[in-house]
N, C-alpha and C positions, 0 to 999 in steps of 0.2 A: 695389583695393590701397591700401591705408593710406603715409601720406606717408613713414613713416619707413622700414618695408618698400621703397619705391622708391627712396630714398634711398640705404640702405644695399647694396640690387642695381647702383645706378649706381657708385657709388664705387669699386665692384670688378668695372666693367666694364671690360676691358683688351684691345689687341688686341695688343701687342707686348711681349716680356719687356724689365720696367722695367734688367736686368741687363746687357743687352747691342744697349742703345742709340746711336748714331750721334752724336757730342758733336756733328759739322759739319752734323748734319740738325736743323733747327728742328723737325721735323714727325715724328723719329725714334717717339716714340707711335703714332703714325695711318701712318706708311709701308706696313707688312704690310696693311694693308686699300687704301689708295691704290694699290697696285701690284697688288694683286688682284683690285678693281673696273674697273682701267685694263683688265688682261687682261681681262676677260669681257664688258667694254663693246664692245671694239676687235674680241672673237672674234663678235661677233651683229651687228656695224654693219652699219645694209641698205645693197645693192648700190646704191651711186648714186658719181657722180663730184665733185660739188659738196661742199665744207665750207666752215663757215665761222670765223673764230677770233675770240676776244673774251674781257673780263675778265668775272667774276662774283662779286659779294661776297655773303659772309655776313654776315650781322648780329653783332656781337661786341659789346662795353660796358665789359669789363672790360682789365686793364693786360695786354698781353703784346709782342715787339718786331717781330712780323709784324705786327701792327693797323695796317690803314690807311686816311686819311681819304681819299675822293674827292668833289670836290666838284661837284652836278647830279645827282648817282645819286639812282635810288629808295632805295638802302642806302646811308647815306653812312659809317658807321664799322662796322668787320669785318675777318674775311682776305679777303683776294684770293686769288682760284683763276682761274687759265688754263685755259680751256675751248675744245673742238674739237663742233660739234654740225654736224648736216645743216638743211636748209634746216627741217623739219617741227618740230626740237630735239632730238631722240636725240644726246643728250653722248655722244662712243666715248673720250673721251679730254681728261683731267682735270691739273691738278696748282697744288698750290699756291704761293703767290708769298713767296718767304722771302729776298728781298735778293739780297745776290751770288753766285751758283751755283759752287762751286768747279769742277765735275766738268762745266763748260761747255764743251765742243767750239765751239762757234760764240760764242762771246763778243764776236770781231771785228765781228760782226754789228749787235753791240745788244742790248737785252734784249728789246724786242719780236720784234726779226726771230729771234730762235733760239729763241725761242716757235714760231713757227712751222715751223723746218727741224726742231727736234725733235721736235715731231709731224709732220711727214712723214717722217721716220726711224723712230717707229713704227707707222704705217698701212704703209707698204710692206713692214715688214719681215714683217705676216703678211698683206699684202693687196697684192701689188705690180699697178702698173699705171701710167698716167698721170693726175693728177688736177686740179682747177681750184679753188684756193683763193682765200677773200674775205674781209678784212680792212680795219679803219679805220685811220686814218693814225697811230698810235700805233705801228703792224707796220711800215708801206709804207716802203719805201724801192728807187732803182732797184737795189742790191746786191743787196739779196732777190728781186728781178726776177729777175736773173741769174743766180743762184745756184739759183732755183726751176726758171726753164730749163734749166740746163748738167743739173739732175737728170731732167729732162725732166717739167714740170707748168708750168701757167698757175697766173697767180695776177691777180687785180685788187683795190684799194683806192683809197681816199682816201688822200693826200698831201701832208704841208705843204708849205709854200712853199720850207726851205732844205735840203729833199731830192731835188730835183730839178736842179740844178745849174745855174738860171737860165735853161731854155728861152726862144726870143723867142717866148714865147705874148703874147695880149694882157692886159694890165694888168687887174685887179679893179675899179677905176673906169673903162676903157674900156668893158669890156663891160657894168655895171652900166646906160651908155649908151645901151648898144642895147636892141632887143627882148625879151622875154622868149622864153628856147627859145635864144640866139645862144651862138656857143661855135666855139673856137677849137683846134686841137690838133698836136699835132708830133710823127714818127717817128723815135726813133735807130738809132745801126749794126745795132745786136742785134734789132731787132724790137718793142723797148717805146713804148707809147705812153703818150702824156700829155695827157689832153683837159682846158679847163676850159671848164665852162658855167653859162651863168646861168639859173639858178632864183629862188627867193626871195631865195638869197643866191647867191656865184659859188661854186663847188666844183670842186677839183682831182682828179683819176683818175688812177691811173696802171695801166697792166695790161700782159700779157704774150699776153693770150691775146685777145680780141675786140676789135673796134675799134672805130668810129667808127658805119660803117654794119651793117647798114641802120639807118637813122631810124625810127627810130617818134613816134607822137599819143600824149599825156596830156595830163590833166583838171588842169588847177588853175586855181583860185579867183583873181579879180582883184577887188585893192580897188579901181582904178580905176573897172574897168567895172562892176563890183556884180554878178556872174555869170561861171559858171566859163567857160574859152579851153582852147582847145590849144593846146600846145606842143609846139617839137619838143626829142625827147630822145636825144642819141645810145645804140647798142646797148650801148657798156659802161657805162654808168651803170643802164639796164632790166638789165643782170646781176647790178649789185652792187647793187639794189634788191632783186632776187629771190630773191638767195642768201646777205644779211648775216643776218637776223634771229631766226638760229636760235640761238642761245645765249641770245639775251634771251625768246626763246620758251618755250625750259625754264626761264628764272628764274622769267618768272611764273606757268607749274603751279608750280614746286617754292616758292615765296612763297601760292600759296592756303593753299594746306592745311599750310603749316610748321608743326613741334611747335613749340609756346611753351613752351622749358622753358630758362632762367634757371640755369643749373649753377655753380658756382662755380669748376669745374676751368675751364683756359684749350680743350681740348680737346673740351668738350661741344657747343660749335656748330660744328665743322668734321666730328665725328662724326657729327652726326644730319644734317650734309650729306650724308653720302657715302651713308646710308640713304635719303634724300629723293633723293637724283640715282637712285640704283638704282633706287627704284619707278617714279621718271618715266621711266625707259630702259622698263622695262618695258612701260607702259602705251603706248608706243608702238609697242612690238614686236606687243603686243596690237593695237591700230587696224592695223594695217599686214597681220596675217597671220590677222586670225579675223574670218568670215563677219558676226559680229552684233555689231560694238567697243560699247562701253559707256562713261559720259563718265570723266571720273577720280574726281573721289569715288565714285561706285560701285564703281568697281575698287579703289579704297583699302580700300575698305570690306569686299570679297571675299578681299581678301589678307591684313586683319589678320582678320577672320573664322576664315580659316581659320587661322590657326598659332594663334586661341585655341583655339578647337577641338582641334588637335592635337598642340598643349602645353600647354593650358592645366589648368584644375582647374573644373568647374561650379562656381556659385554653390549653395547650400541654395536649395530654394524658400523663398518670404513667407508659402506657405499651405498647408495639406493636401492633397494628391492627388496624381496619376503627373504626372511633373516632365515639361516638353517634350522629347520624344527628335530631334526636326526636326533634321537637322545641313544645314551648307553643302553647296551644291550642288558642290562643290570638290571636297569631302574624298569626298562620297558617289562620285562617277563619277570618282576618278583612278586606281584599277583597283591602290591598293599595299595589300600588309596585311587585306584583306576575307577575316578568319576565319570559321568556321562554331563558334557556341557553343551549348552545347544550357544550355536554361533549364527552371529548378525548376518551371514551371508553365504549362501550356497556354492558347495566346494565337491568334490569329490572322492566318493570313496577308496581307500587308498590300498584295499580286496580286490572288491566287487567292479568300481569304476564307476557306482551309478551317482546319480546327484546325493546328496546329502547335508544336512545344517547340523550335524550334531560330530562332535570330538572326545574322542580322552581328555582327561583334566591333567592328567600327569605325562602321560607320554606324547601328548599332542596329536595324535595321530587323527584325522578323520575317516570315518568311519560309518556304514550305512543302516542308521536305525530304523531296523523294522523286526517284527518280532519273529516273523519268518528266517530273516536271513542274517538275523545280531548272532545268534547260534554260530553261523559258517563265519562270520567275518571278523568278530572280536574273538570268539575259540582262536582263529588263526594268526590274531593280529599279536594278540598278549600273552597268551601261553602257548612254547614251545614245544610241550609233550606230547605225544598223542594220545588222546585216549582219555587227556585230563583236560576238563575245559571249565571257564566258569559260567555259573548258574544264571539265568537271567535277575534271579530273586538279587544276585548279589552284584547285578551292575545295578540296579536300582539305588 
């Protein structure tokens, strides 16, 4: 496709009517598609109890008043987008970060912590149950503790120091003291606790749901000794090891293979985000529920495959002869659309071998129509499974 062709497709790519947009939504352009990837992320999320919450930026460059610098990111200028993913990465639940929320129910909260209540407000409302959220201290607060509780859910994070209301834990330079693995912790009215331990550096916990024990052994590396030590590590910190890393996980599929395209509209990198989060939900739904998963660029690869194929227009051949009829293995075995066309000229069937004038309409293939042997040769030709074939009624 020629540059100015693409150009001129993009600029009147549109997902919401420019007419009757939302002056209080920054994001009023991209809403209709945001609320309707939210839904069909949130309706497929696999059955697990763990999420975790975190920010994730898109690369932006240009002037708009959501652009925001974070400083230590792999993407240090873009939009911020609030993301909810499972431990693996499957994002069920998105949204973008555009300053003060008017239409905030939990604002008492914080902007972090109603990040959070508000996606638990839509995970339960099509997915109710009890669940264990993990968050960095940016969310945690002991309010959100309680408030996650009274809903009935665990939550654990990381905690600054003047969110916790001065527990007598030990000092950051006391314990920096001791051992490595040493760590000190304290229980309130409500059930929350608060552990800090020393690691490479001291780190604060705070959780609602696991505690202390049991202990468990890890491997880290000592400059002193010049060879890796155990340590001991309490159980809620092996939780929120186990279950933060899933949004940063989808960052970097959806950062391999990002489109590099430079658009001048403010809208064009939050767009082809929300098409990058889509195929990576997908691809995971694939690894999770089909026999033989496949890495992601291949799967990239089969998906735009297919919709050229089944929107596209062939290219002219370069050279003289019958043009490749090879279609994706996609388009050939998804059992929609496979007409019967009869053809100007006798070919061969591409089963059986015998003479034939009649083709697929979609997959191309020729194929030997007869009513004896359309059973053996299009069963084998279009569906892959055994055992499942289609009806004659339905190549008709």
């Amino acid at each position: 496709m020629r540059r100015d062709r693409f150009e001129t497709i993009f600029s009147n790519l549109h997902v919401a009517d420019n007419a009757n947009l939302d002056p209080l939504d920054k994001f009023a352009k991209l809403r209709p598609l945001i609320n309707k990837l939210n839904e069909l992320c949130m309706k497929f999320v696999p059955n697990e109890t763990h999420f975790s919450i975190d920010e994730s930026m898109v690369p932006y460059f240009g002037r708009h008043g959501c652009k925001q610098f974070i400083r230590g990111k792999p993407i240090r200028f873009g939009y911020k987008f609030w993301c909810a993913a499972t431990r693996l990465g499957y994002i069920c639940w998105f949204e973008p970060y555009q300053g003060k929320n008017l239409a905030n129910k939990y604002e008492e909260y914080g902007v972090g912590a109603s990040v959070v209540l508000r996606f638990t407000d839509a995970l339960t409302e099509q997915h109710p149950g009890q669940y264990h959220f993990v968050f960095d201290n940016f969310f945690t607060s002991i309010a959100l503790l309680d408030k996650l509780g009274s809903m009935g859910h665990q939550a654990t994070g990381t905690v600054r120091k003047g969110r916790i209301d001065k527990p007598p834990l030990q000092s950051d330079v006391a314990l920096k003291k001791m051992e490595r693995g040493s760590f000190d912790y304290r229980v309130d009215g409500k059930g929350n606790i608060v552990c800090r331990w020393h690691d490479n550096s001291v780190v604060t916990v705070a959780s609602s749901g696991p505690g202390v024990n049991p202990l468990c052994l890890v491997n880290r590396y000592s400059q002193e000794q010049k060879k890796k030590i155990q340590v001991l590590q309490p159980n809620m910190i092996k939780v929120y090891n186990q279950f933060m890393g899933g949004v940063d996980r989808a960052d970097e599929n959806i950062d391999k293979y990002r489109a590099s395209i430079r658009g001048k509209k403010w809208y064009s990198s939050p767009l082809l985000f929300c098409f990058e989060l889509a195929l990576q939900n997908a691809w995971q739904l694939h690894k999770t529920y089909d026999a033989k998963p496949m890495d992601l660029l291949e799967f990239l690869r089969r998906v735009k495959c297919h919709y050229l194929e089944t929107h596209g227009h062939p290219a002219e051949p370069g050279r003289k002869g019958k043009p490749s009829q090879k279609r994706n293995i996609d388009s050939r075995y998804d059992g929609i659309n496979h007409t019967i066309v009869k053809q100007g000229k006798q070919t061969r069937c591409v089963q059986c071998h015998k003479n034939t004038t009649f083709r697929c309409g979609k997959s191309l293939l020729e194929f030997h129509w007869d009513r004896r042997s359309v059973v053996v040769c299009v069963r084998q030709l279009l569906n892959p499974y055994s055992g499942v074939g289609y009806s004659n009624d339905a190549l008709y």
